[in-house]
DRENGUTOR-508869 format. One line per 5 residues: number of its first residue (from 1); their letters; for each residue x, y, z of C-alpha. Coordinates in pm, whole numbers. Each point is the difference from the previous one (the first is absolute). Layout:
# residues N
NUM = a = X/Y/Z  ...
//
This chain:
# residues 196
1 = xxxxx = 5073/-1858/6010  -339/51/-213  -220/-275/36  -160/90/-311  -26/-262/-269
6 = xxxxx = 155/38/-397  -177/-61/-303  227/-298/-25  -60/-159/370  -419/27/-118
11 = xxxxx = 27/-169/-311  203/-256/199  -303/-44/225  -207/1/-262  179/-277/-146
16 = xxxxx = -14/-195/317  -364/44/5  -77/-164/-262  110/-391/-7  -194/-159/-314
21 = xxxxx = -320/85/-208  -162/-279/-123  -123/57/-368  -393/67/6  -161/-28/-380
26 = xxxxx = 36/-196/-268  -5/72/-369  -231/-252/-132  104/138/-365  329/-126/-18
31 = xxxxx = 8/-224/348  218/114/239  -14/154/401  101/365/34  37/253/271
36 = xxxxx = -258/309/-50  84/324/50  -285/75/266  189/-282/279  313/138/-92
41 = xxxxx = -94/356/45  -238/-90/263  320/-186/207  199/305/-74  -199/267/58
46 = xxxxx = -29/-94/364  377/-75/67  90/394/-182  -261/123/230  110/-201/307
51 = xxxxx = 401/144/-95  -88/341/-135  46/-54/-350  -165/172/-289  50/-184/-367
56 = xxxxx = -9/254/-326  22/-80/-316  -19/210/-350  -29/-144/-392  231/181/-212
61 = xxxxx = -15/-167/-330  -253/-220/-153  6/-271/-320  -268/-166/-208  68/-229/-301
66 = xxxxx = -240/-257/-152  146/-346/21  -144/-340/-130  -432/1/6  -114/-291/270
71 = xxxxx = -149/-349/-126  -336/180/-74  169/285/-200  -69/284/225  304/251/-61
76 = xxxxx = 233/14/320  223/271/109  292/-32/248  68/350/235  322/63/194
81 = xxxxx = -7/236/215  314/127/252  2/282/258  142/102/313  -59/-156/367
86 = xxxxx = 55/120/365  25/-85/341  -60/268/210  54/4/349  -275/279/156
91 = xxxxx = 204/106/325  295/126/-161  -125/6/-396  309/-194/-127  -49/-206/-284
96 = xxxxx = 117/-306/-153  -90/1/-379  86/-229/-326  -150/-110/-345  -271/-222/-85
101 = xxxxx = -101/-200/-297  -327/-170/-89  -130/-104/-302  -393/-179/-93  -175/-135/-284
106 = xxxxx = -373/107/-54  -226/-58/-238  -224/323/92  119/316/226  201/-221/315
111 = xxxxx = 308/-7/-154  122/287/187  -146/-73/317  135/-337/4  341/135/-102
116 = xxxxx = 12/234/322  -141/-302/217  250/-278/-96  283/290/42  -108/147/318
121 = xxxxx = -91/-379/121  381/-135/-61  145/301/139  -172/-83/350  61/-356/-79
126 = xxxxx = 384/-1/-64  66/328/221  -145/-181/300  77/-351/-63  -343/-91/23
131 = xxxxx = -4/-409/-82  -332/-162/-151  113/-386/-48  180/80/-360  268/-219/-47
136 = xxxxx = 121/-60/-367  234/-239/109  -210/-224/141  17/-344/-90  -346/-171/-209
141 = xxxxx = -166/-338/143  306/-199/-180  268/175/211  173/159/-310  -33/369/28
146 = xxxxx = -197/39/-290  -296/171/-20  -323/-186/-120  -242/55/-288  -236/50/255
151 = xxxxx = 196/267/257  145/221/-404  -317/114/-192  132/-45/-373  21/349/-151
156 = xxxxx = -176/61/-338  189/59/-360  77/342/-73  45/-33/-362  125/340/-40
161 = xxxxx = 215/-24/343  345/37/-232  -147/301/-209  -51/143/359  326/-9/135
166 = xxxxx = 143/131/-307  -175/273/-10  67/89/361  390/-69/-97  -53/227/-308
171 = xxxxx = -147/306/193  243/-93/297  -291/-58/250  -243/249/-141  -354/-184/65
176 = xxxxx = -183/294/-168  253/18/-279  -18/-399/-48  -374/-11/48  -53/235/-249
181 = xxxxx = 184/-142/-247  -125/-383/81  -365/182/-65  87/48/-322  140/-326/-99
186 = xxxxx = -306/-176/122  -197/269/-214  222/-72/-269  -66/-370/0  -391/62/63
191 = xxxxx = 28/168/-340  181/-245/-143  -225/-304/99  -317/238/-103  130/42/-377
196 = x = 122/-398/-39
//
């Protein structure tokens, strides 16, 4: 009998080796605790290289549309991004692979990079079980499983949120398609509101 480990029985142990990360930043923006990418790959990191475990992962397709300016008016644009990830085990090169997903709003050139973060971040997260003290059903002061004012930031109007999903319906989720076409209603109405 081998005594060599699977790819399975490491990411087990890597599992085990990693009991609860405590979330380390806050975004003073919009007022909420959240778990950075540097502890989590930080705490992972060592338990891959303790088992023997390389992670790989590959963007295959990437998204950009322009949705609703922030309170200042600076023009925002939302990217999803998706690609390909890997375990790889490095003493017998078997590999465990599946999808990810990410998606980020930016007002400058992070969207992308903050697409491929948030995706790669909740595929370590949910793949490993990794707790952080998230519990949405957890009861407010008054004992009544709602969640406060104070624990849900209120999100901001989207006036054109309905024009939006249509157009995503009408060009069967097309962003570019959609985006393109919601760029030229806004132009539309800019010319509209310039001749009136």
């Amino acid at each position: 009998m081998s005594d060599k480990k699977t790819l399975t029985s490491k990411l087990l142990e890597v599992s085990k080796a990693i009991k609860y990360l405590e979330k380390d930043k806050t975004n003073k923006m919009q007022g909420y605790s959240y778990l950075s990418e540097a502890k989590i790959k930080e705490t992972i990191k060592k338990a891959f290289e303790d088992s023997g475990i390389i992670f790989n992962y590959s963007t295959e397709s990437v998204r950009e549309y322009e949705v609703s300016p922030t309170s200042k008016g600076t023009k925002q644009f939302c990217t999803i991004a998706n690609g390909k990830y890997s375990f790889i085990d490095v003493d017998s090169d078997h590999e465990l692979n599946g999808t990810w997903f990410g998606s980020g709003t930016d007002t400058g050139d992070k969207g992308l990079y903050k697409a491929i973060t948030g995706g790669i971040k909740y595929v370590l997260n949910t793949n490993f079980l990794i707790p952080t003290g998230d519990d949405p059903e957890k009861d407010d002061e008054n004992g009544n499983g709602k969640a406060t004012a104070k624990d849900t930031p209120k999100p901001k109007a989207d006036p054109d949120a309905q024009l939006k999903r249509d157009l995503m319906e009408q060009y069967k989720g097309d962003a570019e398609a959609a985006k393109k076409e919601y760029m030229r209603i806004l132009k539309e109405r800019q010319q509209k509101l310039e001749v009136a």
